[in-house]
N, C-alpha and C positions, 0 to 999 in steps of 0.2 A: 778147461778141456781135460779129460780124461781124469777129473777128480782134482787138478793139480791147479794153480792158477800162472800164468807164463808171464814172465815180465815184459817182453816184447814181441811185435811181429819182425822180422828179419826179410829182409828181401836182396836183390841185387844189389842195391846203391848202399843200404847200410852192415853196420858189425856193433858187437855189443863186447864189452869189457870186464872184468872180471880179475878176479885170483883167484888160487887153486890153494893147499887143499878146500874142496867145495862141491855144492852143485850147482847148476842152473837150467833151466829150459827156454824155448821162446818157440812162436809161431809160425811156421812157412806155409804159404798160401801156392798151391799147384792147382794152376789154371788146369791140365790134363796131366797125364801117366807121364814121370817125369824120372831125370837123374837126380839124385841130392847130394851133393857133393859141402861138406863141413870142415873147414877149414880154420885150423886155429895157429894161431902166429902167438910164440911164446917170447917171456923176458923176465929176466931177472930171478932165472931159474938157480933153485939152491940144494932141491933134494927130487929125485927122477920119482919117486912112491912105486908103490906096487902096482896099480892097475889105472888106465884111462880108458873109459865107455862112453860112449854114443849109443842113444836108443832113438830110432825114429820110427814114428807109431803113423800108420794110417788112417786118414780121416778115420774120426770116429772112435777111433782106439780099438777098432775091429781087430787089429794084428798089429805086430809090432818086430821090427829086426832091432836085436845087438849086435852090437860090435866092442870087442875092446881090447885094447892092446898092453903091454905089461912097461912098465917105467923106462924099460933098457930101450924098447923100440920105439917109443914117444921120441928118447932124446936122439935114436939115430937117425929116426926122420927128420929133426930137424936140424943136425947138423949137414945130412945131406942136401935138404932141399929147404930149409928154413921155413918147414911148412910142416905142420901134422894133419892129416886131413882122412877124414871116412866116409864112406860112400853108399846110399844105398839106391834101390828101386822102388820110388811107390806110385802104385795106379791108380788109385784114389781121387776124385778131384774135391776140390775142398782145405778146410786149413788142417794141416797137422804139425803135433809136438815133436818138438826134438828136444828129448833130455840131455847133459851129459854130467859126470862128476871124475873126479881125481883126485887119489891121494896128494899130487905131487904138490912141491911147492915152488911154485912164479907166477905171474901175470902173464893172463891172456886177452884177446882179440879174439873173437869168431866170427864168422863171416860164411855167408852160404852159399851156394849156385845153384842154381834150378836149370836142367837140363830136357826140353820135352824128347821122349823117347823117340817120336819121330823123327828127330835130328840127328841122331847118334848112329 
């Protein structure tokens, strides 16, 4: 998908694992126009790095939103809420990628929510 190949599809029930510095991507499949909410739970963190992105591409790779946040606000979202998480809107139905990477270095968990817009 979009040139890239993705290691998994992601849904409700599952999360996929990882260390950083890195990248990775994986598949969310949105039944309709939906919330994406990406969620990463970190550990064993040793250096916050300069930058952490999420790209979530609309079916097709027609368009695509970034997001990304700088090392200092990674780590105070997660001593606030023990949760890093980015969010976006896609209308699209069909499967799209979500890239993300990070300088920093710990282990993660990511884990996604799918949202239909009608519900919100």
């Amino acid at each position: 998908m979009c040139g890239r190949v993705a290691g998994c599809i992601l849904g409700e029930e599952g999360y996929s694992e990882g260390r950083f510095p890195g990248r990775s991507q994986f598949i969310v499949q949105v039944p309709e126009a939906s919330h994406i909410k990406v969620s990463f739970y970190l550990d064993e963190v040793t250096a916050a790095g300069e930058e952490t992105v999420v790209i979530f591409h609309e079916e097709g790779c027609r368009a695509r939103i970034r997001t990304a946040a700088d090392g200092r606000a990674v780590l105070d979202s997660m001593e606030k809420f023990s949760v890093f998480t980015r969010e976006a809107e896609l209308t699209g139905v069909g499967d799209h990628l979500i890239e993300f990477e990070s300088d920093m270095q710990a282990r993660y968990a990511v884990k996604v929510d799918v949202t239909p817009l009608r519900n919100r």
